[in-house]
C-alpha positions as CSV (number, residue, x, y, z in Angstrom):
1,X,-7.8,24.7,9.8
2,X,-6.0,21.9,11.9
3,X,-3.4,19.9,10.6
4,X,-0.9,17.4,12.0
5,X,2.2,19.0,11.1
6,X,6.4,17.9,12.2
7,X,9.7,20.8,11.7
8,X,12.3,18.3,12.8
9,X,13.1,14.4,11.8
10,X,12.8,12.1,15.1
11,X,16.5,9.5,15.1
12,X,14.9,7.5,18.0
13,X,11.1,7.0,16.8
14,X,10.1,9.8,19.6
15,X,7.0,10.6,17.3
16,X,5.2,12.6,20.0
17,X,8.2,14.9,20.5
18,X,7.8,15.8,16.9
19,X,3.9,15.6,15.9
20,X,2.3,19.1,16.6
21,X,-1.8,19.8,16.1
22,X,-0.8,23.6,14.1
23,X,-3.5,25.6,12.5
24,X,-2.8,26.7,9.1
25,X,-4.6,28.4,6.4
26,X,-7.2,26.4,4.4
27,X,-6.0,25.6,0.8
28,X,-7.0,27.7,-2.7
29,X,-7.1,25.1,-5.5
30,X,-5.3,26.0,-8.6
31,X,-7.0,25.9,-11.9
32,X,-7.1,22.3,-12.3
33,X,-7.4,21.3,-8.3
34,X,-10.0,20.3,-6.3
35,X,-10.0,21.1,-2.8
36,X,-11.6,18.6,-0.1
37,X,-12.7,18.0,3.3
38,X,-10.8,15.2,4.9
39,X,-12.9,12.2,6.2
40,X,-10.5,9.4,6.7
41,X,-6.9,9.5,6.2
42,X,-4.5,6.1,6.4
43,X,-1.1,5.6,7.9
44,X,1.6,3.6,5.5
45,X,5.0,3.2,6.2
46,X,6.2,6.0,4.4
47,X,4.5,8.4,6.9
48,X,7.6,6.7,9.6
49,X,10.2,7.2,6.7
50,X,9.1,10.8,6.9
51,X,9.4,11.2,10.0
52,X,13.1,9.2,10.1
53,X,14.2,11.9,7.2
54,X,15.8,8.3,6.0
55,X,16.2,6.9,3.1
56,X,15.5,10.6,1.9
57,X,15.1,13.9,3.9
58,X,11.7,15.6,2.7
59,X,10.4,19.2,2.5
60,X,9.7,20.8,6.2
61,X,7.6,21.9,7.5
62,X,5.5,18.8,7.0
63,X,2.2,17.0,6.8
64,X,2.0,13.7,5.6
65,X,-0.5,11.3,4.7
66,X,-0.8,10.1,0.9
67,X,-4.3,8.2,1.9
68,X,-7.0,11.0,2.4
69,X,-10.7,10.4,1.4
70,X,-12.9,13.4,1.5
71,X,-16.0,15.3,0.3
72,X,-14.9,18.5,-2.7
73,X,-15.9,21.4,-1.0
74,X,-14.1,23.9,-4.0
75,X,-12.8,23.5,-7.7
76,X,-10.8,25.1,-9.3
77,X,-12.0,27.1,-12.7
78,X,-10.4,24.4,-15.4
79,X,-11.6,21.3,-13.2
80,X,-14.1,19.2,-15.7
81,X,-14.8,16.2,-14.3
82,X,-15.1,16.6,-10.4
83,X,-17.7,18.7,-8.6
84,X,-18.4,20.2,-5.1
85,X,-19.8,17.6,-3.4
86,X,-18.3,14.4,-5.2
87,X,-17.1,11.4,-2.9
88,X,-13.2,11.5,-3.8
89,X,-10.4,9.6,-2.8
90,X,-6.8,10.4,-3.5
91,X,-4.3,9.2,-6.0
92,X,-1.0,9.9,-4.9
93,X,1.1,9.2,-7.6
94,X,2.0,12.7,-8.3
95,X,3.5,12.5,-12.0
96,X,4.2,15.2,-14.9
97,X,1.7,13.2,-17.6
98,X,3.8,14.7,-20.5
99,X,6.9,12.2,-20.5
100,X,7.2,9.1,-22.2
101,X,6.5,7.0,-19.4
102,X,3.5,9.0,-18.7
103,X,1.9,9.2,-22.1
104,X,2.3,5.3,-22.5
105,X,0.4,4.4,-19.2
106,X,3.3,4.2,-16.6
107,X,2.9,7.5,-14.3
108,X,4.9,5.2,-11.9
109,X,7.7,5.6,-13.9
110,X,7.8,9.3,-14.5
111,X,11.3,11.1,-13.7
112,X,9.6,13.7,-12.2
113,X,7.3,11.1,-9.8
114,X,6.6,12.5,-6.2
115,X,4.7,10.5,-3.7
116,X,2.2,13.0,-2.3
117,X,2.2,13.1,1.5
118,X,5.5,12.0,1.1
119,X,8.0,13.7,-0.8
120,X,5.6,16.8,-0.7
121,X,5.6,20.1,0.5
122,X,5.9,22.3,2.6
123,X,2.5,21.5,4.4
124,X,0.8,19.6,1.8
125,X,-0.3,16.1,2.8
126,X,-3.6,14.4,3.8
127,X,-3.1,14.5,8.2
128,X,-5.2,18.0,7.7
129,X,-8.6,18.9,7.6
130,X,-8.8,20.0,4.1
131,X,-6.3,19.4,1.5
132,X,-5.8,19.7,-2.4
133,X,-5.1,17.4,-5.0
134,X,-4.8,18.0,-9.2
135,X,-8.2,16.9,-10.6
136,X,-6.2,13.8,-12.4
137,X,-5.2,12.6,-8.7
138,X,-8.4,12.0,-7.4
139,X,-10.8,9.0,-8.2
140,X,-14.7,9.2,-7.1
141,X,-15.3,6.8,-4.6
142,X,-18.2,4.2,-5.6
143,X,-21.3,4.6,-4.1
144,X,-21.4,1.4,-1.5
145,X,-17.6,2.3,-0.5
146,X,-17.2,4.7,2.5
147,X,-14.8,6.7,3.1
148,X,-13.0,4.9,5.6
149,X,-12.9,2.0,3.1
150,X,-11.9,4.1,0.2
151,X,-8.7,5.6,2.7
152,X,-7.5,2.3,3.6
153,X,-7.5,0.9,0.0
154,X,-5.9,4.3,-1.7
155,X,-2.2,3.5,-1.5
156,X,-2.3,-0.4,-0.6
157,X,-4.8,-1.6,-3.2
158,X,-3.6,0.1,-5.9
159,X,0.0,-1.4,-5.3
160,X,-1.4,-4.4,-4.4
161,X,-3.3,-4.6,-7.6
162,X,-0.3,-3.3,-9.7
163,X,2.3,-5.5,-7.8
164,X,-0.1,-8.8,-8.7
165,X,-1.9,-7.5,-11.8
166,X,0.1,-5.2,-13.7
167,X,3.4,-6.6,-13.1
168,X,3.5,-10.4,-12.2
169,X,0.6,-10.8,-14.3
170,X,-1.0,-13.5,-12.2
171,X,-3.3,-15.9,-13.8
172,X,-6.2,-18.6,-12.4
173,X,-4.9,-21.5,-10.8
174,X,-1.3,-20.4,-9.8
175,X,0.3,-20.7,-6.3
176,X,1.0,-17.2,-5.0
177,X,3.2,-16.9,-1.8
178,X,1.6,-13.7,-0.3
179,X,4.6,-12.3,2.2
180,X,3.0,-10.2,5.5
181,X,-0.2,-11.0,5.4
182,X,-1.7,-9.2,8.1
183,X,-0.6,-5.8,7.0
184,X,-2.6,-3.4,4.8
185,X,-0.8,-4.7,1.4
186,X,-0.9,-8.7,3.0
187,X,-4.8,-8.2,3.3
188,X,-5.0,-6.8,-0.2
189,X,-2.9,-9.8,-1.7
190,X,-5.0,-12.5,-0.1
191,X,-7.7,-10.8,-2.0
192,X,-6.4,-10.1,-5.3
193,X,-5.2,-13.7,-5.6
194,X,-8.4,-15.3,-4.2
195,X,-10.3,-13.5,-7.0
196,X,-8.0,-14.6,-9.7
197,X,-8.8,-17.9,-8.3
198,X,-5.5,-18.7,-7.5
199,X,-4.2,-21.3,-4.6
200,X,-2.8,-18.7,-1.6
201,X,0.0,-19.4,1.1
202,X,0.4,-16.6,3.2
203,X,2.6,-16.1,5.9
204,X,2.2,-14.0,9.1
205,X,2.8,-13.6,12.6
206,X,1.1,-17.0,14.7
207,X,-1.6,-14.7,16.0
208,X,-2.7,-13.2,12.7
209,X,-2.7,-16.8,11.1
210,X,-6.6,-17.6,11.4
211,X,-7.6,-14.3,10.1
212,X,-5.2,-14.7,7.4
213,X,-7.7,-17.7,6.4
214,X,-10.8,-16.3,6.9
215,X,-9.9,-13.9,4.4
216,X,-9.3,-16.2,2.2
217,X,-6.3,-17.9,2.2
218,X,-6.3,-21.5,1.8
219,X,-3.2,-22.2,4.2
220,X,-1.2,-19.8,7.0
221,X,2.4,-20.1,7.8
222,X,4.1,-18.1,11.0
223,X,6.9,-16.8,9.2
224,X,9.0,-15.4,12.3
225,X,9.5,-19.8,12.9
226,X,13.6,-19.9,11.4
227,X,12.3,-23.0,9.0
228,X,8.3,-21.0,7.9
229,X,10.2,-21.7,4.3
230,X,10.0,-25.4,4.6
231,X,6.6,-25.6,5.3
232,X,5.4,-23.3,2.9
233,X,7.7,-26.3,0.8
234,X,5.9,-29.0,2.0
235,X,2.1,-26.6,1.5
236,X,3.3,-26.3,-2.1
237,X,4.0,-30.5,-2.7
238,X,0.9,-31.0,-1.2
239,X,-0.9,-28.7,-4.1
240,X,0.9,-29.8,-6.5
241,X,0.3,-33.7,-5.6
242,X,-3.4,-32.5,-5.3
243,X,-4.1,-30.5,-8.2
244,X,-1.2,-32.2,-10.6
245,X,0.7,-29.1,-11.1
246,X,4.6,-28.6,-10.8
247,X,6.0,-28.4,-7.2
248,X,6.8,-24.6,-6.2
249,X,5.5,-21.3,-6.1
250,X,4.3,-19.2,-9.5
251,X,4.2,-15.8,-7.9
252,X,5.7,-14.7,-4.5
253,X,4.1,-11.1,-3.4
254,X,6.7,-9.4,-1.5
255,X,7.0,-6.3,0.5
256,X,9.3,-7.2,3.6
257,X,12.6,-8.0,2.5
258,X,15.0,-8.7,5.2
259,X,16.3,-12.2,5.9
260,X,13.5,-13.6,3.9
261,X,14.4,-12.8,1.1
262,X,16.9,-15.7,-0.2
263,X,14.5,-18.2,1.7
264,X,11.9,-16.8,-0.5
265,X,13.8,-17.1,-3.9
266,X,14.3,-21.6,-3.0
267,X,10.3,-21.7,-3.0
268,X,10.2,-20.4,-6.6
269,X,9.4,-22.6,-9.7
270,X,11.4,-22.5,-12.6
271,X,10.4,-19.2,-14.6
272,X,8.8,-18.3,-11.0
273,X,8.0,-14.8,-10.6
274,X,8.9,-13.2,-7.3
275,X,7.5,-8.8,-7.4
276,X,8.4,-6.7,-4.7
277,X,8.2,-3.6,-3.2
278,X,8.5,-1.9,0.2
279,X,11.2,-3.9,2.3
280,X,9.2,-3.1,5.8
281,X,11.9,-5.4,7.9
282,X,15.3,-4.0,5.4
283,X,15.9,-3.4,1.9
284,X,19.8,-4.2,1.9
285,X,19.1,-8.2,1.4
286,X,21.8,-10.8,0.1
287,X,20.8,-12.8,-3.1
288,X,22.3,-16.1,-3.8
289,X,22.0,-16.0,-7.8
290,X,22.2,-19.3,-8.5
291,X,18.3,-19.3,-7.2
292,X,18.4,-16.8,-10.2
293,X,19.8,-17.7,-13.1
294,X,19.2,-21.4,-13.1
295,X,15.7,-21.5,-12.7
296,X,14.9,-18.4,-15.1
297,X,13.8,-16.6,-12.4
298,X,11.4,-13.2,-12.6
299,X,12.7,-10.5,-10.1
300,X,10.2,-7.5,-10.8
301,X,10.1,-4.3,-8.7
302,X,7.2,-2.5,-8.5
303,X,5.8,0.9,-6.8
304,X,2.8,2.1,-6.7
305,X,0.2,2.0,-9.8
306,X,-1.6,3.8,-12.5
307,X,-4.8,6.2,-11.5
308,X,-6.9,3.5,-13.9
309,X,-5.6,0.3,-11.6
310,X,-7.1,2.2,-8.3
311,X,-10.7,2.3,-10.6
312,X,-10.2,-1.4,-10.9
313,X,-9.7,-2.1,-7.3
314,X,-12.3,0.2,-6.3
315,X,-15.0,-1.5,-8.6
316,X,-13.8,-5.1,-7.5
317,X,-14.5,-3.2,-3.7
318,X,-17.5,-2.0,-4.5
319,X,-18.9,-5.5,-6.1
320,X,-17.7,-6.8,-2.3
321,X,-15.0,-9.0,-4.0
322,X,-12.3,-7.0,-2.2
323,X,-12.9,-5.2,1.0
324,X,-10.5,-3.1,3.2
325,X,-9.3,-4.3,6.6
326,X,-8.9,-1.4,9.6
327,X,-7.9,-2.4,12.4
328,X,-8.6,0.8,14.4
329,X,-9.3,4.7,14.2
330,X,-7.3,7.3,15.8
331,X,-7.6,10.8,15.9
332,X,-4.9,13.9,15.1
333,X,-3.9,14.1,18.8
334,X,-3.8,10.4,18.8
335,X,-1.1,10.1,16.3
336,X,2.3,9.2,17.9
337,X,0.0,6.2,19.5
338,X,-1.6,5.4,15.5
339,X,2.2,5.6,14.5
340,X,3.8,3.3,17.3
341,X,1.2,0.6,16.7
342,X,2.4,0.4,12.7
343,X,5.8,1.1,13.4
344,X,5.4,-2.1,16.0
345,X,3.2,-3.9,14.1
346,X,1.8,-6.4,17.3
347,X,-1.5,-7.4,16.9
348,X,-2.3,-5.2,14.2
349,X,-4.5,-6.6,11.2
350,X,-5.2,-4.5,8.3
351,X,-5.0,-0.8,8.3
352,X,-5.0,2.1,10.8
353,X,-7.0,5.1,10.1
354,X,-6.6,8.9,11.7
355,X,-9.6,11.3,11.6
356,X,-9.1,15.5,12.3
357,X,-12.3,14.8,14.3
C-alpha cells in the first residue's frame, strides 16, 4: 500500500526533502484492532513537530497523521462492537485503560499516553492508505457526517470540546475570549461557545476577521495589532454595560501562547478562567503573577479528551450545531505544499485535509 512516510528530522522546514510516497505492507489487526481504509486524513501541528524531531524526537521510520477517517475493511477476532464496513473515525489518545487515571475517565492523563501519529511507530500513522487502530480508539462516524468532516473534527473538536467543556466548564451567558480563531481549534471554539450560548470575542488575523463572525462570533479582533488587548477591553465594557454583567472575560480559550500570553491574563475577571493548550507561536511565555494571585485566577492545561467527549462533539455535528471548516484538500504527493500552508498559516481558515487518492 502507499504511505507518506519520513527517515530523517528536517532543521530548516525543508519538508519535501524528507516526505517520501513508500509502499509498505498493508496492516494485520491484532485481536482487538480494526483495520481501515483511509478516506480523509487531517494535518495538526504535531505532524510539523514530527517532522522538527523537537520538543521530542519520535520513532523512525515514520508516518504521521493522528486524524484518519475510513471505512473497516478487517477486524480482528476479539473486536465486538465494530464491523467491516462501519464509518469510523480515529481516537488518538492512545492510553493503557487500566491506571487510575484511566479507570476514573481521564485517558488524557494516563502515564503511559501516546498521541497516535505522533509519538507512534515505526510506520504507524494515518498519511497511509490503510491503517489500524485498537477497537476502543475508533468512534462510528454519524450518519449525516462525512468523512472529510469526521477527519477535520477528530483531534480539534475533541480538544476543543474538552479544553471548553471538560475543563473550564463554560456555562450560558459568559464572555469567552476564543485565541486563533481561524485555525482548526479557533473554528471549533467559536462553536462550542456559541452553543453554550455564551457572548464570543475572537481574535484573528484582519483577513480572517469576517469569517470569524459568520461563524458565529459576535465581535473580531486582529490580534497581530501591538494594542488587539485593549480593544478586546473595551468589546468586554461594552457587554458588560449592555447585558449588566462584570467587566472582563470568564473564559479565555487558548492555544497560541507567545507574547500573548500576559496580555491575555489583564482581560481576565476575578476567578477568570484562562485553559490552554498547544502554544502554536512559543510555549516558553513570561507570567506576571500578580495578574494571578490577586484576581483568583484559573490557569488550566489541557490536552486532548476522553473517547466519550469526541461522541459528544460528533452528535452536536451531526445535529448541524457544529460543523468542521476545511479550507482545502491535498493529496500524498501534495504534502510538503499541505504542510507549508499550516506551518505559514496565511490565508488559511479551518482545516487542511490530505487524501492517498
Amino acid at each position: 500500500m502507499k504511505a507518506l512516510v519520513y527517515e530523517e528530522y528536517t532543521t530548516d522546514n525543508d519538508f519535501a526533502k524528507i516526505l517520501k510516497i513508500k509502499d509498505i505492507d498493508e496492516p494485520k489487526p491484532k485481536p482487538k484492532e480494526v483495520v481501515f481504509k483511509v478516506k480523509a486524513a487531517a494535518l495538526n501541528y504535531d505532524d510539523i513537530w514530527g517532522m522538527r524531531g523537537k520538543p521530542i524526537e519520535i520513532p523512525m521510520p515514520h508516518i504521521s497523521g493522528t486524524d484518519a477517517a475510513g471505512e473497516v475493511v478487517v477486524v480482528g477476532e476479539d473486536v465486538k462492537n465494530i464491523k467491516i464496513g462501519d464509518r469510523i473515525v480515529s481516537h488518538g489518545n492512545l492510553s493503557c485503560r487500566t491506571c487510575k487515571a484511566c479507570t476514573s475517565g481521564r485517558e488524557y492523563d494516563c502515564r503511559d499516553r501516546k498521541i497516535w501519529g505522533f509519538e507512534t511507530g515505526p510506520l504507524w500513522g494515518g498519511f497511509c492508505e490503510y491503517t489500524h487502530l485498537p477497537e476502543v480508539n475508533v468512534v462510528k462516524i454519524p450518519e449525516n457526517v462525512s468523512y472529510d468532516e469526521a477527519a477535520a473534527a477528530s483531534m480539534t473538536l475533541l480538544t476543543s470540546w474538552h479544553m471548553l467543556v471538560g475543563r473550564a466548564k463554560i456555562r450560558p451567558g459568559q464572555t469567552v475570549l476564543v485565541m486563533g480563531g481561524g485555525s482548526g481549534m479557533g473554528t471549533f471554539g467559536i462553536q462550542i461557545s456559541k452553543l453554550y450560548n455564551c457572548d464570543v470575542i475572537v481574535t484573528a488575523s484582519s483577513d480572517k476577521l469576517d469569517k470569524c463572525k459568520e461563524l458565529g462570533a459576535d465581535y473580531a479582533v486582529d490580534h497581530r495589532k501591538e494594542d488587539w488587548h485593549k480593544e478586546v477591553r473595551r468589546i468586554s465594557k461594552e457587554i458588560a454595560k449592555k447585558k449588566g454583567k462584570d467587566v472582563g472575560i470568564d473564559v479565555i480559550y487558548e492555544h497560541i501562547g507567545g507574547t500573548h500570553w500576559n496580555k491575555e491574563l489583564t482581560l481576565l475577571k476575578y476567578g477568570g478562567t484562562i485553559v490552554t493548550t498547544g502554544a502554536t507561536t512559543g510555549y516558553d511565555v513570561q507570567t506576571d503573577l500578580r495578574h494571578v494571585f490577586f484576581k483568583g485566577t484559573n490557569i488550566l492545561g489541557s490536552t486532548q479528551g476522553t473517547r466519550a467527549e469526541l461522541e459528544q462533539g460528533l452528535y452536536w455535528m451531526s445535529q448541524d450545531k457544529i460543523k468542521a471548516i476545511i479550507d482545502s484538500e491535498y493529496t500524498f504527493e501534495q504534502a510538503a505544499e499541505a504542510h507549508t500552508k499550516m506551518l505559514k498559516g496565511k490565508g488559511l481558515f479551518g482545516k487542511i485535509l490530505m487524501k492517498p487518492d
